[in-house]
C-alpha positions in Angstrom: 0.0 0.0 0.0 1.4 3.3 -0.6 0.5 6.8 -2.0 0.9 6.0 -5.6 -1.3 2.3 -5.5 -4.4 3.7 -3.9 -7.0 3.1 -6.8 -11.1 5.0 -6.9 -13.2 2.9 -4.9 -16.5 3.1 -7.1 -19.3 4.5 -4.9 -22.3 1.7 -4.4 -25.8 1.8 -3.5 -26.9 3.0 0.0 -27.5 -0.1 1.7 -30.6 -0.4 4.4 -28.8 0.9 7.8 -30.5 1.2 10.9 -30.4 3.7 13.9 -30.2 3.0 17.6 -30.0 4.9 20.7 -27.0 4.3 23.0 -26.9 6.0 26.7 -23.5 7.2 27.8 -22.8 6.7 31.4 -24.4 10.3 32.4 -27.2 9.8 30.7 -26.4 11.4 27.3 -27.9 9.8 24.4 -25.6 9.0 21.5 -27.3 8.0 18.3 -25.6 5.0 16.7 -26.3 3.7 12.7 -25.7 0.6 11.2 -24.8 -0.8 7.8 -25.0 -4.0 6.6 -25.4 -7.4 8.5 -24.8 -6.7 12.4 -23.0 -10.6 12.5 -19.9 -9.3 10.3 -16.9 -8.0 11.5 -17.4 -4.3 12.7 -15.9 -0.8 12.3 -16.9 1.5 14.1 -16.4 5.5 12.2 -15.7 8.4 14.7 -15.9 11.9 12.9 -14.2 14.7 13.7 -15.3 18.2 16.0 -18.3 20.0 14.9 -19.4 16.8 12.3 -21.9 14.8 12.1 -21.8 10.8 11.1 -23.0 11.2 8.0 -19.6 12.5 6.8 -19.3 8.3 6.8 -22.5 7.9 4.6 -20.4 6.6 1.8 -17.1 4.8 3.0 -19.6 3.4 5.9 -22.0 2.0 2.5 -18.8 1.0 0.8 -17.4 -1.3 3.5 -20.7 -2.9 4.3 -21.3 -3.7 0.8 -18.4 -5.9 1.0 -19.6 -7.8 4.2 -19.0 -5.3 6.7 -21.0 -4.2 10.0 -20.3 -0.3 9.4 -20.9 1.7 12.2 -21.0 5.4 12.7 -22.3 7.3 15.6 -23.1 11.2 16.7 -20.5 12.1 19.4 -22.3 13.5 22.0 -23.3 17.3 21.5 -23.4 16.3 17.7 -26.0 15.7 15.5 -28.8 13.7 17.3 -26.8 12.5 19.9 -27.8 14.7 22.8 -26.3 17.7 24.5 -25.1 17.8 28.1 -27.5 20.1 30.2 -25.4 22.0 32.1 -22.7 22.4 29.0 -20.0 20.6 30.7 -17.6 18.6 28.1 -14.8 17.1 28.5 -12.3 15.3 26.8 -12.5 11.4 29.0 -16.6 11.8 28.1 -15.6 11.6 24.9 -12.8 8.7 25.2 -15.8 6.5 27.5 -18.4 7.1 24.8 -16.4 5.5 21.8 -15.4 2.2 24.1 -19.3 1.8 25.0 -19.7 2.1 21.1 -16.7 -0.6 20.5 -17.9 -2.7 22.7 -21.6 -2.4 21.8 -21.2 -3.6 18.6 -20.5 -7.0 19.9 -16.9 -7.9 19.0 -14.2 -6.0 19.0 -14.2 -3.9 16.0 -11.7 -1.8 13.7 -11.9 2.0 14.2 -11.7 4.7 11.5 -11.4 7.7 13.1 -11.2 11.4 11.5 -9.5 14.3 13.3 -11.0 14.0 16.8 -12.3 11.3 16.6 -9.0 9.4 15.5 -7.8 11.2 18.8 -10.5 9.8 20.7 -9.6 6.3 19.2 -6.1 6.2 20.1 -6.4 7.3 24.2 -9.3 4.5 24.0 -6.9 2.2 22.5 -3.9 3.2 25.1 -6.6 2.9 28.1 -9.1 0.1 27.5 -7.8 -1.7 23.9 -11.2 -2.2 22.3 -10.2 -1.9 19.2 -8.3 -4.6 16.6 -6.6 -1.9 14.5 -6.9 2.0 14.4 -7.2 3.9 11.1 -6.1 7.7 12.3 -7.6 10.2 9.1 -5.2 13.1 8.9 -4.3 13.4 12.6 -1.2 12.9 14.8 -1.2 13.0 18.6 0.8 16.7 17.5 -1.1 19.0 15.3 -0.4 22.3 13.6 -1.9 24.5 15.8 -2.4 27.6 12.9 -5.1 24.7 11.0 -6.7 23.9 14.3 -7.0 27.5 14.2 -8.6 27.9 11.0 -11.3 25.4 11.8 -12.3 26.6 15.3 -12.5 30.2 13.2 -14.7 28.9 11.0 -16.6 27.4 13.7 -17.0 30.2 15.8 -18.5 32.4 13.0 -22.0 33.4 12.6 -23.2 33.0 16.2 -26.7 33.5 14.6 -26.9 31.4 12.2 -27.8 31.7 8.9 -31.0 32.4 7.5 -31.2 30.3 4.3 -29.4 26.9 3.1 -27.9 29.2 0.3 -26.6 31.5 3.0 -24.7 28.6 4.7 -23.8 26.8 1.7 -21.8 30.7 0.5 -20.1 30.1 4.0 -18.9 26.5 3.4 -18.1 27.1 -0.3 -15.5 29.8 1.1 -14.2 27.4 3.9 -13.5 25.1 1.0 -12.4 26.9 -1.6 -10.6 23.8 -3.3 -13.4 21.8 -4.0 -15.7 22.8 -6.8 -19.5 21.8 -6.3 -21.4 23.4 -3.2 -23.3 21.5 -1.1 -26.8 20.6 -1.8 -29.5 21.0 0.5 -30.1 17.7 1.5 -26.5 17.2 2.3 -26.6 20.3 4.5 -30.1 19.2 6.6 -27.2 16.7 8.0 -25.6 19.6 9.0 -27.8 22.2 10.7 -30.8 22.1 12.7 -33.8 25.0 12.8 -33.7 26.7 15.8 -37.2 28.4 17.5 -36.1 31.4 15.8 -36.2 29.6 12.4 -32.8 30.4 11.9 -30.7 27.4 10.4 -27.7 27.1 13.3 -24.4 24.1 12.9 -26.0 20.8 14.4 -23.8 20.4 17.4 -23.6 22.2 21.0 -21.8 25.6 20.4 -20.7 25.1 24.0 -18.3 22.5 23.0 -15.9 25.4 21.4 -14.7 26.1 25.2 -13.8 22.4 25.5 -12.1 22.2 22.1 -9.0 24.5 23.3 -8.6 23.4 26.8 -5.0 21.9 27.8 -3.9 21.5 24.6 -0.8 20.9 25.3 -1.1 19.0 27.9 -3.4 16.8 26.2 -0.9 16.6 23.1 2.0 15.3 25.1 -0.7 12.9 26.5 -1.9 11.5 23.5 1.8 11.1 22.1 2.9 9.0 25.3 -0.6 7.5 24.3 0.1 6.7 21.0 3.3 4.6 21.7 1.8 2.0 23.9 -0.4 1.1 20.9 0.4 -2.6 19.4 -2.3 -3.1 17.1 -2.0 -2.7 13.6 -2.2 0.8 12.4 -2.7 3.0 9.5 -2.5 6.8 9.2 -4.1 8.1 5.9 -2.6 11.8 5.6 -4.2 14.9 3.3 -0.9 16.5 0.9 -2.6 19.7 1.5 -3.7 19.7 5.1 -2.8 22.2 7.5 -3.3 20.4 10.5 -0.8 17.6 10.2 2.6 17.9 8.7 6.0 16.4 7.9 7.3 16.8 10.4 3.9 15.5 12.9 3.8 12.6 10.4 7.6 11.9 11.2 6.9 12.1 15.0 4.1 9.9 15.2 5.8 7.1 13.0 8.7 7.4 15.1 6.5 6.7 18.5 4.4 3.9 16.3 7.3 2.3 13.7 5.1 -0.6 13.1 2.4 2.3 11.7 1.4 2.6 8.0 1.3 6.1 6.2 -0.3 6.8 3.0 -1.2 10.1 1.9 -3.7 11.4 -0.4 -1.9 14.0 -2.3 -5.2 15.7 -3.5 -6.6 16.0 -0.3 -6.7 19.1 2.4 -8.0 18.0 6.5 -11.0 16.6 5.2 -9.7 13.8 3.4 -13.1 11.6 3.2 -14.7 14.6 1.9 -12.3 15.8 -0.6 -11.1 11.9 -1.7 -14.0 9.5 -0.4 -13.7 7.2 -3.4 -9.6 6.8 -2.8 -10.0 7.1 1.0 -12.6 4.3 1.0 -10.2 2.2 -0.9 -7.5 2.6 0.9 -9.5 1.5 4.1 -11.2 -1.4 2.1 -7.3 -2.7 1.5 -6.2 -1.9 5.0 -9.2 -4.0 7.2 -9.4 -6.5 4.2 -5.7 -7.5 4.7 -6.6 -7.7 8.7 -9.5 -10.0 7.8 -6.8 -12.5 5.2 -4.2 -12.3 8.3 -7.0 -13.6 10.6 -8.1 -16.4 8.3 -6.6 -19.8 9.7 -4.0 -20.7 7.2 -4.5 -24.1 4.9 -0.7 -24.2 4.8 1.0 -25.4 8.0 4.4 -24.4 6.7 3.5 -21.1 5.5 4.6 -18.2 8.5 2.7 -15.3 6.8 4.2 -12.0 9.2 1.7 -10.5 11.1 0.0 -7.0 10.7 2.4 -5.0 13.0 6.0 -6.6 11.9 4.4 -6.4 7.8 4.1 -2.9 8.6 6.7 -2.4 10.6 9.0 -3.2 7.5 6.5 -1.1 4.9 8.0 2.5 3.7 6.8 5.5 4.9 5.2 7.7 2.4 5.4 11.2 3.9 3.3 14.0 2.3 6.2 15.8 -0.3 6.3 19.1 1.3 6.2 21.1 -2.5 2.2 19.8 -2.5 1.6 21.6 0.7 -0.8 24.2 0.4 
């Protein structure tokens, strides 16, 4: 697998998914989906700050198609999970909620884990190990600060809202500039919520902006002691034009994780399953398929096939060229 060998992933067919609701410890509801048959090996998709599951819609279809149990969930204060009453969020909330999810789906499960939520994946990983192999989307226990910046910006604008779907779609479309459609209206009912004032506000808790830039640093030196205690099999799927990782955050976290894959997506910015889903999906569909042929009791007793981690451990690292940098 490398940067080069990732090949388009054709899109398929939604495939009948159902929703559930899972209560968190404190009582917050998190709203969990489902594709495909719920007996198949599970991954469970955890998006990153101020998304919604749906940005899994289509890798989520993809991988169930092939006889996967897909499953993305709401964090809590997201979408239709629901929001803590007294506003309160912090970060071990979040790292509880994803090992309920892992462990709800029955087995234990892949994770595919976006921004957050690939943060959230590897202190679950480092504290409770529910998971058989992490898939981190363009983050490193490090990040750029000025792109975490730029997003929490974005965030924080129009307190109000906005007062058409054209009016937010202007505001995404200039977020983005890179990508060339705008967003259609039904994609963006995922995305905001009416309030009583009919004014169309981002579906998740704005109270969670206070929680997004609290400790850190302490919570990046964390996650990097964190992230080398982590012996599963792992893959780190990188955007060439993000500004959130970097070379040298790449370089870091494959020197705390050497038995770690890299492969970047040299088209893509931070929101690599937005801006590549086909190639990101196929990417994934290679990494948990070769888990699944590893798994498979071997016909040939004198075959030693390596296993995931020492196979990666001897794999190149592809790091993002830094002349493709935006």
């Amino acid at each position: 697998m490398g940067t080069t060998a990732a090949k388009p992933y054709a899109s398929p067919a939604p495939i009948a998914q159902r929703v559930e609701a899972l209560v968190a410890q404190d009582d917050v509801t998190l709203a969990i989906e489902h594709f495909g048959d719920v007996s198949a090996p599970a991954v469970v998709f955890a998006h990153g700050f101020g998304q919604t599951r749906h940005a899994w819609d289509g890798a989520a279809n993809a991988l169930a198609r092939v006889g996967w149990h897909a499953i993305t969930a709401d964090a809590r204060g997201h979408g239709d999970s629901s929001r803590r009453s007294d506003g309160n969020y912090h970060y071990d909330q979040f790292v509880d909620d994803l090992v309920r999810i892992a462990r709800n789906s029955g087995e234990t499960p892949v994770l595919v884990g976006a921004s957050m939520g690939g943060l959230l994946g590897l202190a679950a990983q480092a504290l409770h190990a529910p998971f058989r192999a992490l898939v981190l989307v363009d983050i490193t226990p490090r990040w750029e600060t000025a792109g975490v910046e730029r997003i929490l910006a974005f965030m924080r604008a129009h307190p109000q809202g906005f007062a058409s779907y054209d009016e937010a779609a202007d505001e995404i479309a200039s977020h983005l500039p890179h990508r060339t459609g705008r967003k259609s209206e039904a994609s963006l009912r995922q995305l905001l919520v009416r309030d009583d004032r009919g004014r169309l506000r981002w579906h998740w808790d704005p109270r969670m902006l206070d929680f997004a830039t609290r400790d850190s640093n302490r919570l990046q030196r964390d996650l990097l002691v964190a992230a080398a205690t982590i012996r599963v099999p792992v893959l780190l799927v990188s955007g060439a034009r993000s500004d959130v990782v970097s070379t040298e955050t790449i370089a870091e976290f494959l020197a705390h994780v050497p038995h770690a894959h890299h492969v970047c997506l040299p088209d893509a910015t931070h929101m690599v399953a937005g801006d590549a889903n086909d190639t990101f999906t196929r990417v994934v569909l290679e990494f948990v398929q070769t888990l699944e042929s590893e798994a498979a009791p071997s016909t040939d007793r004198h075959s030693e096939q390596p296993r995931s981690d020492e196979r990666h451990s001897r794999a190149a690292h592809t790091l993002c060229p830094p002349e493709v940098k935006s």
